[in-house]
Biopython code that builds the backbone (N, CA, C, O; Angstrom):
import numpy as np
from Bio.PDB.StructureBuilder import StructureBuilder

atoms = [
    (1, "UNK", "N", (-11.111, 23.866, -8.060)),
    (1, "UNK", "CA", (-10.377, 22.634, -7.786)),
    (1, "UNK", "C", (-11.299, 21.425, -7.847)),
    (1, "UNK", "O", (-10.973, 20.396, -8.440)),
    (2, "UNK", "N", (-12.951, 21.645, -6.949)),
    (2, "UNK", "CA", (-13.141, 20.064, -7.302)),
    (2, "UNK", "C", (-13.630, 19.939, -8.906)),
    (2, "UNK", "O", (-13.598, 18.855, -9.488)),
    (3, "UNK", "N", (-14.090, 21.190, -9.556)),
    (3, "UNK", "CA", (-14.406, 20.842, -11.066)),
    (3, "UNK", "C", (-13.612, 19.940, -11.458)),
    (3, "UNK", "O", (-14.032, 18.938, -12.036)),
    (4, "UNK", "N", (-12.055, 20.190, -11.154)),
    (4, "UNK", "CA", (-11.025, 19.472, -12.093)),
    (4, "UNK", "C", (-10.696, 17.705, -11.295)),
    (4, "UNK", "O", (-9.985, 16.773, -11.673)),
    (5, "UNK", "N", (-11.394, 17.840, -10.355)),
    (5, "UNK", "CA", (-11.246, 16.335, -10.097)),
    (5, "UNK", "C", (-12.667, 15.844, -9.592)),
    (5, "UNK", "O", (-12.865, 15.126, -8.612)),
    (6, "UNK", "N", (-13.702, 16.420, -10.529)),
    (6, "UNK", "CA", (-15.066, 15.913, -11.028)),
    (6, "UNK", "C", (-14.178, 15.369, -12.524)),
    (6, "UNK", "O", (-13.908, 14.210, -12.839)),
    (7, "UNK", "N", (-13.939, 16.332, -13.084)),
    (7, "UNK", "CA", (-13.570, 16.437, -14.747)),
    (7, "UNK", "C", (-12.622, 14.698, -14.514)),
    (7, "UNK", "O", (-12.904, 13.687, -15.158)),
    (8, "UNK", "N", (-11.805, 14.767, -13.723)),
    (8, "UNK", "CA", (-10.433, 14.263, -14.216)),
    (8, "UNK", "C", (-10.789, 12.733, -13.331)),
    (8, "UNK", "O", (-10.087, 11.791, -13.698)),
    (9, "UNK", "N", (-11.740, 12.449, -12.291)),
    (9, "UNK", "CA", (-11.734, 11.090, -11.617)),
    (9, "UNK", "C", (-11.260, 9.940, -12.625)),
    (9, "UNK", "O", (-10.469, 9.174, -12.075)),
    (10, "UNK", "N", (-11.483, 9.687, -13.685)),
    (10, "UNK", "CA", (-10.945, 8.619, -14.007)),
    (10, "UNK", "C", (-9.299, 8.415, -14.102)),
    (10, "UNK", "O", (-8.579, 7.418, -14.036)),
    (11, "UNK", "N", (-9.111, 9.469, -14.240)),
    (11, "UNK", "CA", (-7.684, 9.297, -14.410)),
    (11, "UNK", "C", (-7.024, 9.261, -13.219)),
    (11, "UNK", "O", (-6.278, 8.284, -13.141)),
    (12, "UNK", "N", (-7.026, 10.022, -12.195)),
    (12, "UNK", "CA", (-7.201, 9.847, -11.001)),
    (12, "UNK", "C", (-6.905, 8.751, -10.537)),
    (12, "UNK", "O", (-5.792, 8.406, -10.141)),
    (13, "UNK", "N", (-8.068, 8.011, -10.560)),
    (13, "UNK", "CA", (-8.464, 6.459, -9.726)),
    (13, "UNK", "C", (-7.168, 6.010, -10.594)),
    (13, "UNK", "O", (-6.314, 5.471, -9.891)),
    (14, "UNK", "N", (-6.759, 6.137, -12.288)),
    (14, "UNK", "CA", (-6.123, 5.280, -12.699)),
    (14, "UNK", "C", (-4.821, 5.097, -12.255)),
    (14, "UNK", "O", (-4.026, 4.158, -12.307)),
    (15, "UNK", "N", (-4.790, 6.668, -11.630)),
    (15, "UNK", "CA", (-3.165, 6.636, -10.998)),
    (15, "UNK", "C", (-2.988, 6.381, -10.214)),
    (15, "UNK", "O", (-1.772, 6.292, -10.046)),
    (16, "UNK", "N", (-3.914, 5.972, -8.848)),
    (16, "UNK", "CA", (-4.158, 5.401, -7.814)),
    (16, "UNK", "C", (-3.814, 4.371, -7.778)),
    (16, "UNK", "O", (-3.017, 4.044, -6.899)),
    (17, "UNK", "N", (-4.201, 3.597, -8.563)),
    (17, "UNK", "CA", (-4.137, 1.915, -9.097)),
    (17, "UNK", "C", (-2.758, 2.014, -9.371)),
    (17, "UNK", "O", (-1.944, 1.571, -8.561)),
    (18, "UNK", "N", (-2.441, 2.497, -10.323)),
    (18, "UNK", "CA", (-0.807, 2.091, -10.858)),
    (18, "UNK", "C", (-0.158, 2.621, -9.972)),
    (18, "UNK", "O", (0.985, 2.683, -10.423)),
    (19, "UNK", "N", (-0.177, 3.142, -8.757)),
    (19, "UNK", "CA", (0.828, 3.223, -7.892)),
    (19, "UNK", "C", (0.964, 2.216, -6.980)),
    (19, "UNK", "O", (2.055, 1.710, -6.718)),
    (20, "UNK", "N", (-0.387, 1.790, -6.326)),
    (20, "UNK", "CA", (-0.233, 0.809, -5.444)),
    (20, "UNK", "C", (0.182, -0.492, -6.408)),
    (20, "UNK", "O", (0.995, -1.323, -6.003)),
    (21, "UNK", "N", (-0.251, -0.560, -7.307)),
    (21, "UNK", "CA", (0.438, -1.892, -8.326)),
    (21, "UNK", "C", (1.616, -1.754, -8.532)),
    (21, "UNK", "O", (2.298, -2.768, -8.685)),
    (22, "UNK", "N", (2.086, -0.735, -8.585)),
    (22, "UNK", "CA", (3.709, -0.137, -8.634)),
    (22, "UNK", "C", (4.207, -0.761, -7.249)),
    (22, "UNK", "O", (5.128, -1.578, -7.251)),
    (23, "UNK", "N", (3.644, -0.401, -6.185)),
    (23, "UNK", "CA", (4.356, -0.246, -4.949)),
    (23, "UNK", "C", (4.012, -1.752, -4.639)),
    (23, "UNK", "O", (5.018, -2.099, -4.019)),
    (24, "UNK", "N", (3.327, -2.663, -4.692)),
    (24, "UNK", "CA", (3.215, -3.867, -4.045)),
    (24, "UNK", "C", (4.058, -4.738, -5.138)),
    (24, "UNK", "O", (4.673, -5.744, -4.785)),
    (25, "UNK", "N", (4.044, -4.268, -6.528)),
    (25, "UNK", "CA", (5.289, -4.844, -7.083)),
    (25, "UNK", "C", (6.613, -4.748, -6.247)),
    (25, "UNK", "O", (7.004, -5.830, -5.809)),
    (26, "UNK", "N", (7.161, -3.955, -6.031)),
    (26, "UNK", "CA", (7.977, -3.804, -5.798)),
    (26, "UNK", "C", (8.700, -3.631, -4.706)),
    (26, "UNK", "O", (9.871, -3.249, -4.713)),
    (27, "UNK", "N", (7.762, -4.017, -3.291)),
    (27, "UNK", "CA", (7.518, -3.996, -1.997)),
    (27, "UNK", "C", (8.650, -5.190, -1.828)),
    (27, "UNK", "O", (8.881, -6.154, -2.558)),
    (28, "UNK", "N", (9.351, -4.710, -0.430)),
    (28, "UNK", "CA", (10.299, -5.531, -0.663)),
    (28, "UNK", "C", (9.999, -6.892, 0.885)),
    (28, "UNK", "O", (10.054, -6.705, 2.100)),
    (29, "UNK", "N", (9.727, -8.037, 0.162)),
    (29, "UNK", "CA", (9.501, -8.995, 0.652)),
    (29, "UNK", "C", (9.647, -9.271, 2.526)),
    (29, "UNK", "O", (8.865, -9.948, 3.193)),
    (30, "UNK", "N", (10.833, -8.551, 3.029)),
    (30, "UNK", "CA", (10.928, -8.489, 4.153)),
    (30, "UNK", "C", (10.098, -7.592, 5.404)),
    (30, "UNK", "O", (9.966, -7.569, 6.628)),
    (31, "UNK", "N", (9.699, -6.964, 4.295)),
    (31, "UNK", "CA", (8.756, -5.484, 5.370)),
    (31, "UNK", "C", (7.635, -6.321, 5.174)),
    (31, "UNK", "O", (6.692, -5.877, 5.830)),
    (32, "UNK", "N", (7.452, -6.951, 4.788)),
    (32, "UNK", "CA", (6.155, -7.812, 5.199)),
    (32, "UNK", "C", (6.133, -8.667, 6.457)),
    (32, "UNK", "O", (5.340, -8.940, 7.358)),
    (33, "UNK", "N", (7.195, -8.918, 6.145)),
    (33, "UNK", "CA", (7.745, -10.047, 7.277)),
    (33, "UNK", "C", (7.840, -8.800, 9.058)),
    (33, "UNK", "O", (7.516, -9.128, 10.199)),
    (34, "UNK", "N", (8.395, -7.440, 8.570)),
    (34, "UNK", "CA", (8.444, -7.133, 9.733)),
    (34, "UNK", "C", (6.812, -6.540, 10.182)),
    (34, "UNK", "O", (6.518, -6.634, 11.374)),
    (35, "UNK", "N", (6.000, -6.067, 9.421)),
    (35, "UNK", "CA", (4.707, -5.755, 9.563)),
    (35, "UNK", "C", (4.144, -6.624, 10.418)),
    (35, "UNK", "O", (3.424, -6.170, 11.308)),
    (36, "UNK", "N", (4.348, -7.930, 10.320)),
    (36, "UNK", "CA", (3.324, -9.102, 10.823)),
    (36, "UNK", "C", (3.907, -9.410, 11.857)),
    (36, "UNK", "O", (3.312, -10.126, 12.662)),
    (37, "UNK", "N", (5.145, -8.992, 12.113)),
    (37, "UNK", "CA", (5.670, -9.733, 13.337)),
    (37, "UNK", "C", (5.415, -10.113, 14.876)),
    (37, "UNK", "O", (5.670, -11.012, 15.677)),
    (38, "UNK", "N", (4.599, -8.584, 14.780)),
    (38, "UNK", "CA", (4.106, -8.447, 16.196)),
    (38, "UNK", "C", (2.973, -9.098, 16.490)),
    (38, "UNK", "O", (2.260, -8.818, 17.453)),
    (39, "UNK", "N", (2.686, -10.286, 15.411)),
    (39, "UNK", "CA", (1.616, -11.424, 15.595)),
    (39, "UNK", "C", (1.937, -12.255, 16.075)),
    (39, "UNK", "O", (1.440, -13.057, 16.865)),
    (40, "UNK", "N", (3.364, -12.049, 15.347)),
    (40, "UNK", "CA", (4.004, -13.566, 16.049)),
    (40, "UNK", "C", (4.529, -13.658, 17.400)),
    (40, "UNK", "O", (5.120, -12.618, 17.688)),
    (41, "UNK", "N", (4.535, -14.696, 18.532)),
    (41, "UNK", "CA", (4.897, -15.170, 19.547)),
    (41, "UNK", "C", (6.598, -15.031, 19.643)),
    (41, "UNK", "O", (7.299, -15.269, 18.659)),
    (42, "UNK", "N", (6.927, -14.790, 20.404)),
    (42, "UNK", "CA", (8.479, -14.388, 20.436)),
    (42, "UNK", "C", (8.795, -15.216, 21.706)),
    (42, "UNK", "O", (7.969, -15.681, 22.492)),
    (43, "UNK", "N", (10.561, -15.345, 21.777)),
    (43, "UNK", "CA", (10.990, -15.581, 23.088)),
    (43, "UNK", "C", (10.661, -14.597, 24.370)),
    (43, "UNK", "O", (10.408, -15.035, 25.493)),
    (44, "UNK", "N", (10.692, -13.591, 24.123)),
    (44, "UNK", "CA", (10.258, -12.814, 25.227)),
    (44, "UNK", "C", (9.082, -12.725, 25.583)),
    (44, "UNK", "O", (8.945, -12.011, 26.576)),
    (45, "UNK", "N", (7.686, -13.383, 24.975)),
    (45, "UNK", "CA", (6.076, -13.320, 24.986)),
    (45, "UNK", "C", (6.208, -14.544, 26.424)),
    (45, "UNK", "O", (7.080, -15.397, 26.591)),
    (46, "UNK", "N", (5.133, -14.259, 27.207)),
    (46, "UNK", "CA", (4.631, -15.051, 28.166)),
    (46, "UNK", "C", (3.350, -15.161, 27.939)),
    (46, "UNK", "O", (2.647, -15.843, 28.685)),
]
sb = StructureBuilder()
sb.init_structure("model")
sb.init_model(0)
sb.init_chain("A")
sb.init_seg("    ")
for serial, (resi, resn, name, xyz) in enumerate(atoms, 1):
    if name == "N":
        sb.init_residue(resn, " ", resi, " ")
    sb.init_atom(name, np.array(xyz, "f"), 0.0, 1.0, " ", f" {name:<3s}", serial, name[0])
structure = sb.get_structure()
């Protein structure tokens, strides 16, 4: 097994890349919004 991902790292990494480029394409604008939220100050924060 690691022969074949000695052999194969480039391709690998390449699919690595095109997924997260896949996935932040296509990430949908609001889950960002809820990710960060708990930064933000709310009515209920004292």
């Amino acid at each position: 097994m690691l022969y074949l991902i000695i052999a194969y790292w480039p391709y690998l990494l390449a699919a690595l890349l095109i997924g997260v480029v896949v996935g932040w394409w296509y990430q949908d604008p609001r889950s960002v919004d809820d990710m960060t939220a708990w930064l933000e100050r709310g009515p209920d924060d004292h």
